[in-house]
C-alpha positions, -999 to +999 in steps of 0.1 A: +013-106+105-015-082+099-023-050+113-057-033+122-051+011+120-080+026+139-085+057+130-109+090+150-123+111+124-146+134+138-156+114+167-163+085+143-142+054+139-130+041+110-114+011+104-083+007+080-075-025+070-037-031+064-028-052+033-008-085+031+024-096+019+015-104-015-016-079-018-013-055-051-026-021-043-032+008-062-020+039-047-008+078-068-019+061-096+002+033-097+001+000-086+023-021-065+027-056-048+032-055-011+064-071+001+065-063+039+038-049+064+055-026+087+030-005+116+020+025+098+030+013+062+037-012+037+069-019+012+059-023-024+076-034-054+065-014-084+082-030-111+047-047-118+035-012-137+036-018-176+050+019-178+076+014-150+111+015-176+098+049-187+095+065-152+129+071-133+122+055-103+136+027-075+122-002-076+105-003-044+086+027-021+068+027+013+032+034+014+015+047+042-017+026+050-038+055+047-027+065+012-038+027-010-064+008-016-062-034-022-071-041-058-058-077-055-057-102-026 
């Protein structure tokens, strides 16, 4: 399942794309691999970043769709 966001910005339209399960983005400077599309966000599993045992962090984090950007379909 995919989802189209539309999105009015100053009386303009602009289209936001959701990712796919399986998508990487990049997002905060880190990069992730989707796991679920949800409405207004997706759930990524950031264990993929080569620095992730040095950061404490979980394993997974939701992104809003307005905040990544697909690096890898």
């Amino acid at each position: 399942m995919s989802y189209i966001i539309v999105v009015e910005v100053c009386s303009m339209e602009v289209e936001v794309v959701a990712a796919k399960v399986g998508n990487i983005v990049e997002f905060d400077g880190m990069k992730g691999k989707v796991e679920k599309v949800n409405e207004n966000s997706v759930i990524v599993d950031v264990t993929i970043n080569d620095n992730f045992d040095e950061h404490e962090m979980f394993e997974k984090t939701v992104v809003n769709h307005k905040r990544y950007k697909i690096i890898e379909e």
